[in-house]
N, C-alpha and C positions, 0 to 999 in steps of 0.2 A: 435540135429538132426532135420531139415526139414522132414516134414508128406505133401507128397503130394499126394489128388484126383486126380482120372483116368477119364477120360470118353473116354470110348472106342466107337468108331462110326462104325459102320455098317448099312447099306442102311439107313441111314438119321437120325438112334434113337440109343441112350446110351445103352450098351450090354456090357454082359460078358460072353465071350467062357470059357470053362471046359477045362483046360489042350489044351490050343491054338485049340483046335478043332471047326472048322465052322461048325459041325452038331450038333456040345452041346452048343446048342445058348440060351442064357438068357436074354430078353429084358426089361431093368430097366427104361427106361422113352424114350417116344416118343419123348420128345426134349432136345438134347443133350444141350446147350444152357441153360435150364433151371437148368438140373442139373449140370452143373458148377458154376452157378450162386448161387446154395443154398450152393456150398461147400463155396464157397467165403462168404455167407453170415455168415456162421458158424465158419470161421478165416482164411481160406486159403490163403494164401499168393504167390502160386504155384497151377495150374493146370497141370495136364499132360493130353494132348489127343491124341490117337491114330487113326488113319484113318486105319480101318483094312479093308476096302474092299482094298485102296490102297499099304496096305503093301502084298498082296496075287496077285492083278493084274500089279502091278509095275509102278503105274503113282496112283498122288492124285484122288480120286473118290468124296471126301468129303470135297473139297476145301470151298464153299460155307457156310458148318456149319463150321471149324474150321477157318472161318475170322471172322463168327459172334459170337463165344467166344471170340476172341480176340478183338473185338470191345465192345462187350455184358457187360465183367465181368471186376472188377476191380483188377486185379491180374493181374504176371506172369503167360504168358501161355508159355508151352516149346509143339510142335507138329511131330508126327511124322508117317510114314507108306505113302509109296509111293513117297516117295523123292529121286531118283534115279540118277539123275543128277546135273550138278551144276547152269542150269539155274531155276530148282524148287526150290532148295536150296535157292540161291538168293532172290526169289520171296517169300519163306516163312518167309527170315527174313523182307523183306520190308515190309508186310503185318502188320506188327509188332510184331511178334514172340518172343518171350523173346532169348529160344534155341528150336534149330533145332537137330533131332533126326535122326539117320543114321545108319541103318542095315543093308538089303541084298548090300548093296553098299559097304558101307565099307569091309565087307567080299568078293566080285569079283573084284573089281575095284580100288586096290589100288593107282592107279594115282588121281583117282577122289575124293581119300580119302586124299591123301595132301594136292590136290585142297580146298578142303572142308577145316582142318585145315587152312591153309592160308586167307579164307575168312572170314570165322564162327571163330575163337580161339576160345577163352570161348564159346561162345553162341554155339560151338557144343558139341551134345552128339552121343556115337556111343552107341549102342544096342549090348548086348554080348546075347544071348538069347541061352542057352545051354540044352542040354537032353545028359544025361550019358557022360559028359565031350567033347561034342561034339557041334558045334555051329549050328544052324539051319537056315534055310531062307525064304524067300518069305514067311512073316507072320506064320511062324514056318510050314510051309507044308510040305520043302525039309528041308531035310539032307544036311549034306559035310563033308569032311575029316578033317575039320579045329578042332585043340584042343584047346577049352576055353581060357585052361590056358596059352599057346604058343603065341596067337592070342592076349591074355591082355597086353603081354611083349610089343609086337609087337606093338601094340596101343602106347603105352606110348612110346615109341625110336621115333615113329611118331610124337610126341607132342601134342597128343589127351589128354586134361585135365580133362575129366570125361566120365563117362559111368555107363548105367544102365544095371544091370546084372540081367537076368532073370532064374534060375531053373525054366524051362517048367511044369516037373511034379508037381511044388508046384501051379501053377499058377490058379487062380481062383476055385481052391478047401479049404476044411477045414484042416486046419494043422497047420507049425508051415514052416518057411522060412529054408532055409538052411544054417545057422548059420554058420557052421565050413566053407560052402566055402566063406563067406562073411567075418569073418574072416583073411579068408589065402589071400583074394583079399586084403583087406587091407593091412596087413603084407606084399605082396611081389609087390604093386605099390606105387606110390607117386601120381596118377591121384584120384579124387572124385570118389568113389561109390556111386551108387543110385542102393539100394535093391528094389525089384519087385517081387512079388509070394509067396503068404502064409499066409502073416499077417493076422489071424483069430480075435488075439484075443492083449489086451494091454499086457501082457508081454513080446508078441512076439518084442515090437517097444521098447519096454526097454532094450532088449534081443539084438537088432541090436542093439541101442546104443552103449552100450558096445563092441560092434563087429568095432565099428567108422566109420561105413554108414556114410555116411554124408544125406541123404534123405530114406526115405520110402515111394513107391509107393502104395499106396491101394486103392483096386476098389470094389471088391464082399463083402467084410464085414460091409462098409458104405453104402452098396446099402440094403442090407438085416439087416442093424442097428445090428448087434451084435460089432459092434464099432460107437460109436458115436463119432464125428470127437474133436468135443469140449477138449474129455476124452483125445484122443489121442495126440491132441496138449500140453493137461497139462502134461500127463503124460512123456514124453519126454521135456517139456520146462525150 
């Protein structure tokens, strides 16, 4: 199982919201840049960054720092938050993107979500980001009627080949991931999962293993070192 670092960007510096909320802001390094660059230097093979001002306003806001990851570090970077359309899409994979990340779009715009399949294959990923079996949007703010699990079907008939599934409530808190539905995600598609939300602590990324994630996203435990990334790479390798 692939252990991949986050760096969630908000107005220009590496942050981590409490449960997707923009008022429980935690600010872990003034340059985003640098902290991708120490993950890589520590084994990462995978970055994941988020542009969370752009996943809330609905166009990239943090274009500028996530090209200079992408130049900066020597790793895959996969990006995502404020990619709405298919000419931003485009433009993220030119930039040199590894994968391209697709949320509140692929939830309203299912045209634009073939579109995207068609362009991107592999190199897309779509964002399942759910609270009480329900998928959420616009940088987890709004609600929608849309069910997770209906919606994951739905993906994969698409030909979407992986997706990062987020449990809201585990996300950037201390706990443990939501094991059983990362399980049944595995059990009931044939697409890659990429778990996101909770990893506190190493057995939780042992714990997904076994669950057959194919990746783990973790952002607040390597920023506050109650996982040191080295560990987690062994431990999972």
């Amino acid at each position: 199982m692939e252990v991949i670092p986050t760096v969630d960007v908000r107005g220009g510096r590496a942050v981590r919201l409490h449960q997707g909320d923009y008022d429980r802001e935690t600010v872990f390094e003034d340059d985003p840049v640098a902290a991708a660059a120490r993950w890589v230097e520590q084994g990462a093979s995978r970055v994941h960054v988020v542009d969370l001002d752009g996943a809330r306003e609905g166009r990239q806001a943090n274009a500028d720092v996530t090209r200079a990851i992408v130049d900066g570090v020597d790793a895959a970077v996969q990006i995502g938050g404020g990619i709405r359309d298919l000419e931003t899409l485009r433009a993220t994979l030119d930039l040199g993107a590894a994968r391209v990340v697709l949320g509140t779009a692929a939830v309203r715009d299912p045209q634009l979500l073939r579109e995207a399949v068609a362009l991107a294959r592999e190199r897309l990923i779509v964002s399942v980001d759910a609270r009480d079996g329900l998928v959420r949007v616009e940088g987890w703010t709004e609600g929608s009627d849309v069910e997770a699990a209906p919606f994951v079907r739905e993906l994969a008939s698409i030909g979407v080949e992986r997706i990062v599934y987020t449990d809201i409530d585990r996300d950037g808190v201390r706990g443990s991931p939501n094991f059983e539905a990362y399980a049944s995600l595995v059990a009931d598609t044939s697409m890659a999962v990429i778990a996101a939300g909770g990893v506190s602590a190493l057995d939780d990324l042992r714990e997904l293993a076994r669950c057959g994630v194919e990746a783990a996203i973790i952002g607040r435990a390597l920023y506050t070192e109650d996982i040191r990334l080295p560990d987690a790479l062994a431990a999972v390798a």
